[in-house]
C-alpha positions as CSV (number, residue, x, y, z in Angstrom):
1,X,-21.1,5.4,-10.3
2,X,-21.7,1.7,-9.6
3,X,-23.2,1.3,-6.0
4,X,-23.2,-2.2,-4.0
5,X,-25.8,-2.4,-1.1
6,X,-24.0,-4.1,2.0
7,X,-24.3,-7.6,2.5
8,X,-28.2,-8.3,4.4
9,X,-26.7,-11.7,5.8
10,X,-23.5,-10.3,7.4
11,X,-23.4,-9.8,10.9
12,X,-20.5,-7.1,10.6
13,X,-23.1,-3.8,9.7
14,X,-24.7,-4.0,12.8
15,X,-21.5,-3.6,14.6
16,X,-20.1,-1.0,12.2
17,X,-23.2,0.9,12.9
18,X,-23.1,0.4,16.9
19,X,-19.5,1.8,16.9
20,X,-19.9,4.5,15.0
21,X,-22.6,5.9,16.8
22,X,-20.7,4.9,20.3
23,X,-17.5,6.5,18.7
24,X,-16.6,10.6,20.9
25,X,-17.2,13.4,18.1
26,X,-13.9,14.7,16.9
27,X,-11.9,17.5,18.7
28,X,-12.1,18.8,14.7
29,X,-14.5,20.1,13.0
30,X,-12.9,19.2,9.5
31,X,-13.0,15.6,11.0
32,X,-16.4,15.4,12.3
33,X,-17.7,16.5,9.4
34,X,-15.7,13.6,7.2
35,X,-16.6,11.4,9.4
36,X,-20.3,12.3,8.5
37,X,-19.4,12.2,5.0
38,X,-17.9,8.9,5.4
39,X,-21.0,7.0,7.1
40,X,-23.1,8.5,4.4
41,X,-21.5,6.5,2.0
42,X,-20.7,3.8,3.6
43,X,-24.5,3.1,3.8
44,X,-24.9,3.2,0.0
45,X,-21.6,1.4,-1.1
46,X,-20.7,-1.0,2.0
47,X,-18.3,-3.8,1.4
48,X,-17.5,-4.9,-2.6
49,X,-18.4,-8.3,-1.7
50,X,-20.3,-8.8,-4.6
51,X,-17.5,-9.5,-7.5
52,X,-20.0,-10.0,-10.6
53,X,-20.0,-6.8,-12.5
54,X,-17.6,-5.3,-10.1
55,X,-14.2,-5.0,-11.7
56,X,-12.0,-3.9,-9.6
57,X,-12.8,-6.9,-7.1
58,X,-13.5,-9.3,-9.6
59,X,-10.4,-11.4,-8.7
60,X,-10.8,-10.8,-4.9
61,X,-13.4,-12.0,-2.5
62,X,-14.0,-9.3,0.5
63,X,-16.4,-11.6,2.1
64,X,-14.1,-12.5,4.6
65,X,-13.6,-9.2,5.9
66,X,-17.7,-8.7,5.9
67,X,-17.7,-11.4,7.4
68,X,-15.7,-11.2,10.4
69,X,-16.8,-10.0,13.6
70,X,-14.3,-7.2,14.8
71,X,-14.5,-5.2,17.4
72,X,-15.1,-1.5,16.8
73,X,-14.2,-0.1,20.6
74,X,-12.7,3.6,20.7
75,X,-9.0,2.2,20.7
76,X,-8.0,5.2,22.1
77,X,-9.3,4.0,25.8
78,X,-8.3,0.5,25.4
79,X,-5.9,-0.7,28.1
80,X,-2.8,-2.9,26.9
81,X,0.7,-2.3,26.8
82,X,2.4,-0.4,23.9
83,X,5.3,-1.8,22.2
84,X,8.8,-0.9,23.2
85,X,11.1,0.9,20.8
86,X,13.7,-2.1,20.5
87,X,10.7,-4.7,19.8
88,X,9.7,-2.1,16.8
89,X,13.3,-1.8,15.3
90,X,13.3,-6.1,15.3
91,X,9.8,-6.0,13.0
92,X,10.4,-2.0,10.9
93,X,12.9,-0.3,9.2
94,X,14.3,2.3,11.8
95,X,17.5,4.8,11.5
96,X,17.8,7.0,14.4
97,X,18.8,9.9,11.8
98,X,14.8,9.5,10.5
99,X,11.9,10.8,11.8
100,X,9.5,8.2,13.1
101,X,5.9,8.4,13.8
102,X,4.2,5.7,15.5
103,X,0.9,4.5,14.9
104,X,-0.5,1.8,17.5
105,X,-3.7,0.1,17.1
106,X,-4.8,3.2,15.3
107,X,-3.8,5.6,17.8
108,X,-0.7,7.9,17.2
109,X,1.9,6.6,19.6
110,X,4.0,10.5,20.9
111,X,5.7,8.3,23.3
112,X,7.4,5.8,20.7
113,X,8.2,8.9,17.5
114,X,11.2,9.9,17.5
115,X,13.5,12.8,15.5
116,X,11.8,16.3,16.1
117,X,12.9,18.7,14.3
118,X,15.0,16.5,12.1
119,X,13.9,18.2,9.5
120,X,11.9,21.3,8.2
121,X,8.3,21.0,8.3
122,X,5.3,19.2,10.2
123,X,5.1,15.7,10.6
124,X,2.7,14.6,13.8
125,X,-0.5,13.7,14.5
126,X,-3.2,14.2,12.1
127,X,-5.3,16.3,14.0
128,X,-2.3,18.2,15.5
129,X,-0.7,18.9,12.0
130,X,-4.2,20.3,10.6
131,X,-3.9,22.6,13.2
132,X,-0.7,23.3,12.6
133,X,-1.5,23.4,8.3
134,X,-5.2,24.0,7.6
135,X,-4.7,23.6,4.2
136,X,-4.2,19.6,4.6
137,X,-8.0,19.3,5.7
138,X,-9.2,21.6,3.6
139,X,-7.4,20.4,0.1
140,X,-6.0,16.9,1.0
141,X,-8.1,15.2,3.5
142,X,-11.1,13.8,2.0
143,X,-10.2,15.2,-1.2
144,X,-8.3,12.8,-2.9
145,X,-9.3,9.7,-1.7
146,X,-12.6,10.3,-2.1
147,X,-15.1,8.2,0.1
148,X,-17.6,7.7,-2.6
149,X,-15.6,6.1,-4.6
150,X,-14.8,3.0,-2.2
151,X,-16.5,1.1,0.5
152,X,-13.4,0.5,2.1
153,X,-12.2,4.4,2.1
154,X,-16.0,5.6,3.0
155,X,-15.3,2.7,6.4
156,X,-11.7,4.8,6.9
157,X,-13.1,8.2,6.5
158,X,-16.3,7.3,8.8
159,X,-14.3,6.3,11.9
160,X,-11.3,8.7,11.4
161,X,-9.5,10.4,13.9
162,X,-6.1,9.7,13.9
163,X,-2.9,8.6,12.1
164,X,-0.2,11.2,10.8
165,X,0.1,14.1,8.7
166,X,2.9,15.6,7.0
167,X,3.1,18.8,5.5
168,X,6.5,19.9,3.6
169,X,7.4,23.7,3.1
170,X,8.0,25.5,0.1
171,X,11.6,24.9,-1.4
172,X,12.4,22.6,1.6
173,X,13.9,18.9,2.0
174,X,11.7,17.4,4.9
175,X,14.4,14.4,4.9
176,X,13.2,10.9,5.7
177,X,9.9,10.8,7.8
178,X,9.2,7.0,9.2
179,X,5.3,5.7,9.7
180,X,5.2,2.9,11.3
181,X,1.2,1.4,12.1
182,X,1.5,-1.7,14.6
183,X,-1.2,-4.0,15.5
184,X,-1.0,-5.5,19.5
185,X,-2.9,-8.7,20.1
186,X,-6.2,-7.8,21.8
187,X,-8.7,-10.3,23.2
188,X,-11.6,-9.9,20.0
189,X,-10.2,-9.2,16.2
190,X,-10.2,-5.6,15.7
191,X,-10.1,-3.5,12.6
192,X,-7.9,-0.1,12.9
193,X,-8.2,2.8,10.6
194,X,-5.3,4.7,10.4
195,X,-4.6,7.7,7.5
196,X,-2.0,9.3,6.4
197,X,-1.9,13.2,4.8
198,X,1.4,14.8,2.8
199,X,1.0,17.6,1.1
200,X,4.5,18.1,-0.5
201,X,4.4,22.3,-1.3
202,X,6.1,23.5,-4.6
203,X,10.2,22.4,-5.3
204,X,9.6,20.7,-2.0
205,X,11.3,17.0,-1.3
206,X,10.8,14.4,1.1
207,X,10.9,10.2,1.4
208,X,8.1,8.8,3.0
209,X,8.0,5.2,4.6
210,X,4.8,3.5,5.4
211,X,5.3,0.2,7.3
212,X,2.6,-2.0,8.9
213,X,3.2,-4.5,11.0
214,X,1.3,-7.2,13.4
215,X,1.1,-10.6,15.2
216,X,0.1,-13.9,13.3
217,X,-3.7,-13.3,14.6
218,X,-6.7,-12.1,12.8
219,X,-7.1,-8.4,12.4
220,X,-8.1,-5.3,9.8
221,X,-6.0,-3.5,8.6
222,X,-7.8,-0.4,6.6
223,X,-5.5,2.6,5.6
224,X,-6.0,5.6,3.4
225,X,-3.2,7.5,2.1
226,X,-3.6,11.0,0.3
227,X,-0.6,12.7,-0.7
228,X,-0.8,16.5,-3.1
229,X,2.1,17.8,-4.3
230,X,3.0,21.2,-5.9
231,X,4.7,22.4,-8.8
232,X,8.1,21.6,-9.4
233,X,7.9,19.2,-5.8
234,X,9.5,15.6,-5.5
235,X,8.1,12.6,-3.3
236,X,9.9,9.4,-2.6
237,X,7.5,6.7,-1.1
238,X,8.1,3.3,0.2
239,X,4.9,1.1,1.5
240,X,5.8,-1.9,2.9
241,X,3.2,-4.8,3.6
242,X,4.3,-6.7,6.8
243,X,1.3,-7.8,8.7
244,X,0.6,-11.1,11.0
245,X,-0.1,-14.2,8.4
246,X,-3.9,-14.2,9.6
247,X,-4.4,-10.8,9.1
248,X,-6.7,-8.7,6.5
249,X,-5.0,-5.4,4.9
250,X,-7.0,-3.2,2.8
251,X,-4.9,-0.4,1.8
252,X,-6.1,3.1,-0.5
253,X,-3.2,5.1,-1.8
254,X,-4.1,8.5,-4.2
255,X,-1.4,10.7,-5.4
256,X,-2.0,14.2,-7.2
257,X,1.0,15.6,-9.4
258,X,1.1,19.1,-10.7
259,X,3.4,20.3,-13.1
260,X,7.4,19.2,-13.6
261,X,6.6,16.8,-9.8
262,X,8.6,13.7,-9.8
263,X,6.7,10.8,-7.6
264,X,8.5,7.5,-6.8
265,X,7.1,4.9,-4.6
266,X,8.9,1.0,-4.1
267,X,5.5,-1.2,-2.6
268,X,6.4,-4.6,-1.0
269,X,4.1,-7.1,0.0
270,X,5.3,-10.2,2.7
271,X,2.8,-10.6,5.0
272,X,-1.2,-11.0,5.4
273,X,-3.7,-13.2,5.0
274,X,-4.7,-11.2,2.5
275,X,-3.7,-7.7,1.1
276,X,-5.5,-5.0,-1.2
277,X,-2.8,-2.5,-2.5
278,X,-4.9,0.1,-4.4
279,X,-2.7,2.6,-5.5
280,X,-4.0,5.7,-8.1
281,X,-1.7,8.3,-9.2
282,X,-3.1,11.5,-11.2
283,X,-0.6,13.1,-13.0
284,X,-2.4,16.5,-13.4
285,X,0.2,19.0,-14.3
286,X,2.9,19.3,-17.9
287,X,5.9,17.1,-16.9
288,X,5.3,14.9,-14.0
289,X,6.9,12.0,-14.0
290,X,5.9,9.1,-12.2
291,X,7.7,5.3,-11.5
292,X,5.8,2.3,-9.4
293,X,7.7,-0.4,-8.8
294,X,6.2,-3.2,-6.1
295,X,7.4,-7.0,-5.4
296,X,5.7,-9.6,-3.3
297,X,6.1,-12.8,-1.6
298,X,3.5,-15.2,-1.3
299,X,3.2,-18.7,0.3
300,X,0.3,-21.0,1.8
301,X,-2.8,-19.4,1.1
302,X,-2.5,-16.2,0.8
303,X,-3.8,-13.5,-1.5
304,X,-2.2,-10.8,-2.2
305,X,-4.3,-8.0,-5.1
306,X,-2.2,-5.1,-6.6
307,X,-4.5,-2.7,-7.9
308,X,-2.7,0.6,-9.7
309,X,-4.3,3.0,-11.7
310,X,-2.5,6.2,-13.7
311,X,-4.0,9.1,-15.2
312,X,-2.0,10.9,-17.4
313,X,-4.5,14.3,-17.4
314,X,-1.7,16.8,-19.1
315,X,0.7,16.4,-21.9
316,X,4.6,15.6,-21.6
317,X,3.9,12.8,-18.3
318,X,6.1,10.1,-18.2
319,X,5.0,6.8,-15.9
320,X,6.6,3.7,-15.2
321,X,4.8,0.7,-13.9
322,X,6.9,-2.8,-12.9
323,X,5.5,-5.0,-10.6
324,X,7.3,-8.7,-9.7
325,X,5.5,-11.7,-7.9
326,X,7.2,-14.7,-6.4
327,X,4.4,-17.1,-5.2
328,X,4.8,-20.6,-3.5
329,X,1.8,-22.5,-2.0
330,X,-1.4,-22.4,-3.3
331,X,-1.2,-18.9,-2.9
332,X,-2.5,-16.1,-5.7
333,X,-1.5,-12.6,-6.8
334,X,-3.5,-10.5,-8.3
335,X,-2.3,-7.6,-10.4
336,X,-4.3,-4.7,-12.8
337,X,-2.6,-2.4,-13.7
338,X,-4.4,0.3,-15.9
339,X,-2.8,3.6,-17.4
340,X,-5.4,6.0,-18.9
341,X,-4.0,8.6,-21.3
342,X,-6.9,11.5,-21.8
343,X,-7.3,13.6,-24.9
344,X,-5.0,16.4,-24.1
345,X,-2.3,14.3,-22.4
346,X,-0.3,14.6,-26.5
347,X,3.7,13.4,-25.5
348,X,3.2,11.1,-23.1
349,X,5.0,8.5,-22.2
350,X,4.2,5.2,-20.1
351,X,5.1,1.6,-19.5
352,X,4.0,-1.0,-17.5
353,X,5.5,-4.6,-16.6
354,X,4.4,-7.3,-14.5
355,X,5.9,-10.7,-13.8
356,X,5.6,-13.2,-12.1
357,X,7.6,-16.4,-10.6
358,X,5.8,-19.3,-9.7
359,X,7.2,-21.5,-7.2
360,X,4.6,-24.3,-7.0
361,X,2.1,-25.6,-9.9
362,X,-0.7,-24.8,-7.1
363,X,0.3,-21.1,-7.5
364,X,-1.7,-18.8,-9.3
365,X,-1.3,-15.4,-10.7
366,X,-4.2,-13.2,-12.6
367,X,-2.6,-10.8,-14.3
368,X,-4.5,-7.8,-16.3
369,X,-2.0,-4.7,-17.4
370,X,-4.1,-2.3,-19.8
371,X,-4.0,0.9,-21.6
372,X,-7.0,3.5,-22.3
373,X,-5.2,6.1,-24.9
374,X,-7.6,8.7,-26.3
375,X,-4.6,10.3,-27.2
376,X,-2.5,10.3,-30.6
377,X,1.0,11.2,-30.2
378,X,1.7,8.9,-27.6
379,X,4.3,6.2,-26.5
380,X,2.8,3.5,-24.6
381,X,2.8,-0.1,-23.9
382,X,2.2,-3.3,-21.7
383,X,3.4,-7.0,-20.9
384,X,3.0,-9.5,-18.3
385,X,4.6,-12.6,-17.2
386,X,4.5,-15.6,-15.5
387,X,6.3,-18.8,-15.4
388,X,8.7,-21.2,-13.4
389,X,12.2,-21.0,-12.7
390,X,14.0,-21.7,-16.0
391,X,15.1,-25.4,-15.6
392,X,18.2,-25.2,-17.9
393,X,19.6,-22.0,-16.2
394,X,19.3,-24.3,-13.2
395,X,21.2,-27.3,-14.8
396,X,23.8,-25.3,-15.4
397,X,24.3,-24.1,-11.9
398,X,24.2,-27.7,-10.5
399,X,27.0,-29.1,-13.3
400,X,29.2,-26.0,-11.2
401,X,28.6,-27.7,-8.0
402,X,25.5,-26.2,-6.7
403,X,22.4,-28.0,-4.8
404,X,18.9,-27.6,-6.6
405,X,17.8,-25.6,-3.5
406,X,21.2,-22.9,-3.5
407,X,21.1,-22.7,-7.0
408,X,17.1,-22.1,-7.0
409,X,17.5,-19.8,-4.0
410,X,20.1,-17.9,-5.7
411,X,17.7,-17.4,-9.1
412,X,14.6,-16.7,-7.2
413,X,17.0,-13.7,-5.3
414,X,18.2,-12.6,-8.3
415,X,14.4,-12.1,-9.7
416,X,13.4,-10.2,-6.8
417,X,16.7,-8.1,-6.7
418,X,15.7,-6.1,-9.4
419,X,13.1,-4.5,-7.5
420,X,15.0,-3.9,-4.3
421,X,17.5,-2.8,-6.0
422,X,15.6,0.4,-7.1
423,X,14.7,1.4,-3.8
424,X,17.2,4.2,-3.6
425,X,17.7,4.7,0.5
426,X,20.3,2.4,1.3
427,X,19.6,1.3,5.2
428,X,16.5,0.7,3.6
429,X,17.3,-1.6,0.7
430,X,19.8,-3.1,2.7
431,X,17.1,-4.3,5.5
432,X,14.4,-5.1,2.6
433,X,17.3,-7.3,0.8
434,X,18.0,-9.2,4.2
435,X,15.0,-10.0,4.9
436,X,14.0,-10.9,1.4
437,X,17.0,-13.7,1.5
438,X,15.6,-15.1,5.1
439,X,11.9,-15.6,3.6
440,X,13.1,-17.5,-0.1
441,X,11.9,-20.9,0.4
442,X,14.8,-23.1,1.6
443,X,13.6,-26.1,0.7
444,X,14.2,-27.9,-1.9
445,X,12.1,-25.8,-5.0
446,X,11.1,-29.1,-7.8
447,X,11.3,-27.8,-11.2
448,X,8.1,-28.2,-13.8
449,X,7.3,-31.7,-14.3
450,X,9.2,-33.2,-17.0
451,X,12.3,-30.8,-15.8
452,X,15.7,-32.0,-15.3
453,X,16.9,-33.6,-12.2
């Protein structure tokens, strides 16, 4: 494995290395000792700042995040206000039929969660539901999302300590289980490190939404989500990217399917400064099936990197992989998508899409989708996209009577709308849909130079 040494210029170490050692130990001895495990590597990998010869960053500069100077306090003690139930139902997807969990600057929120025992199972704090289910810290914590693997998930796993865990029994349908993470303004920029544990046990069910949310102020966001499922279980997951304009989000997602599993997750990105989605999904057992769909919105300057990787390890998987951009500004997007198929994997299946709409000729989109098949009997294959709204589709709907910015608006929904319409809860495709139409641009949209007017 590749190791990059931490930055010697930036200012941030010192302060990562301050807090940590000012940080309580855990209550938990699973925790303490991940948090140990963490630090460790930490200090060999720090940030990817360096992009040359690193792949997975190449299109994506973490020096900002190095950079900045947050504060690493022990949230837990930090005076301030929580947010009130009716201010979180304005800015997250909330049904009072769901279970919700709140997370608030990092710290689990009992006060603000909502629907005990609206359905079977565990789903609380993450240090109360390993209590509750040993088995998530001693086969899902730290196991999936590895922290040497990633200087961003060694950061997470060194200052855990809260965030939500959700454990689903046997032949059981946990329902709908709602996470929100919300970010308060605070007097110094802060970086949070929430987590998130499922482990989905065999012909299990349950849909999972992750929702993060803040002010337009600088902050870190730095999540890891592990999620194990048993044979014959079935995981719906929705992540949605909301954050403050200003803000950093660096989020680690990894997925492991046993046999005849059935993992769906929907990931939308409108918000942020700039946003990391890496998302890995191991499908490790005969069967599993496996669909990624994500759409995202970007104007100004933001930057917004999808980064989804799928291992088809036994034979008979099936993946699907379609991701849609719609970028305005001088924003980017960045997408890789990469399916590996190993040896053994004979009869699988897998596709992967990505495009992209550009909004401005200042937009830009790197896009990379590719396949590693070591495989023979296979059927696999790849395309990406990107290009402007189709000027004589537009024509057309002004010779019926529409302005250039209905009929563009109209369009630019239309491309997004396949997306949303896959997301299969309805209050929650419904809100996604509505707010999608508020955040088209309503300008005028002028059409690539040379275009019809």
């Amino acid at each position: 494995m590749t190791t990059i040494a931490p930055t010697p210029a930036s200012e941030a170490y010192p302060k990562y290395a301050a807090a940590y050692t000012a940080q309580p130990a855990s209550s938990s001895p699973v925790i303490q000792e991940l948090r140990e495990r963490g630090w460790e590597a930490f200090n060999r990998l720090g940030l990817p700042t360096a992009r040359r010869g690193n792949e997975p960053w190449k299109y994506t500069n973490a020096g900002p995040i190095a950079r900045e100077n947050f504060g690493y306090p022990n949230l837990a003690t930090l005076p301030g206000a929580e947010p009130t139930q009716a201010e979180l139902r304005a800015v997250a997807p909330w049904q009072t039929a769901w279970r919700t969990l709140v997370v608030v600057d990092g710290v689990f929120a009992p006060g603000l969660s909502t629907g005990d025992g609206a359905g079977p199972g565990i789903a609380t704090a993450l240090a109360d539901a390993m209590l509750a289910d040993p088995e998530l810290g001693a086969t899902v914590l730290g196991c999936l999302a590895t922290p040497e693997e990633d200087g961003f998930a060694s950061l997470n796993t060194a200052f855990a300590g809260d965030g939500v865990g959700i454990s689903v029994p046997a032949g059981t349908n946990a329902g709908v289980i709602n996470v929100i993470y919300v970010t308060t303004v605070r007097e110094q920029p802060r970086a949070t490190h929430p987590r998130l544990v499922i482990s989905a046990a065999p012909n299990s069910r349950a849909t999972v939404i992750e929702t993060f949310v803040g002010p337009d102020v600088r902050y870190l966001t730095n999540t890891v989500m592990e999620a194990s499922m048993g044979e014959g279980a079935s995981v719906e997951h929705y992540r949605l990217l909301l954050e403050g304009q200003e803000a950093y989000h660096v989020g680690v997602s990894r997925v492991l399917q046993q046999k005849d599993t059935t993992f769906s997750s929907v990931a939308i990105a409108h918000g942020a400064a700039l946003g990391r989605n890496d998302f890995g999904v191991t499908l490790a057992g005969t069967g599993a099936e496996c669909t990624l769909n994500g759409l995202y919105l970007t104007n100004r300057d933001q930057h917004i990197d999808n980064y989804i990787n799928i291992d088809h390890a036994e034979p008979y998987g099936t993946s699907r992989l379609f991701y849609k951009g719609i970028l305005d500004g001088r924003s980017r997007a960045v997408f890789g998508g990469n399916v590996t198929v190993r040896k053994d994997a004979q009869k699988t299946n897998a596709q992967q899409t990505d495009k992209n709409l550009l909004l401005s000729e200042e937009a830009e989109v790197d896009s990379k989708p590719s396949l590693l098949i070591y495989a023979d009997d296979v059927k696999c294959g790849h395309g990406a996209t990107a290009g402007h709204i189709d000027e004589d589709t537009v024509f057309y709907m002004r010779s019926r009577g529409l302005d250039l910015a209905t009929a563009s608006r109209i369009l630019i929904h239309a491309f997004a709308s396949e997306i949303i319409d896959t997301v299969a809860l309805e209050p929650l495709r419904e809100y996604l849909d509505e707010r999608f139409r508020n955040a088209i641009p309503s300008a005028n949209i002028a059409l690539p130079i040379g275009g019809r007017s």
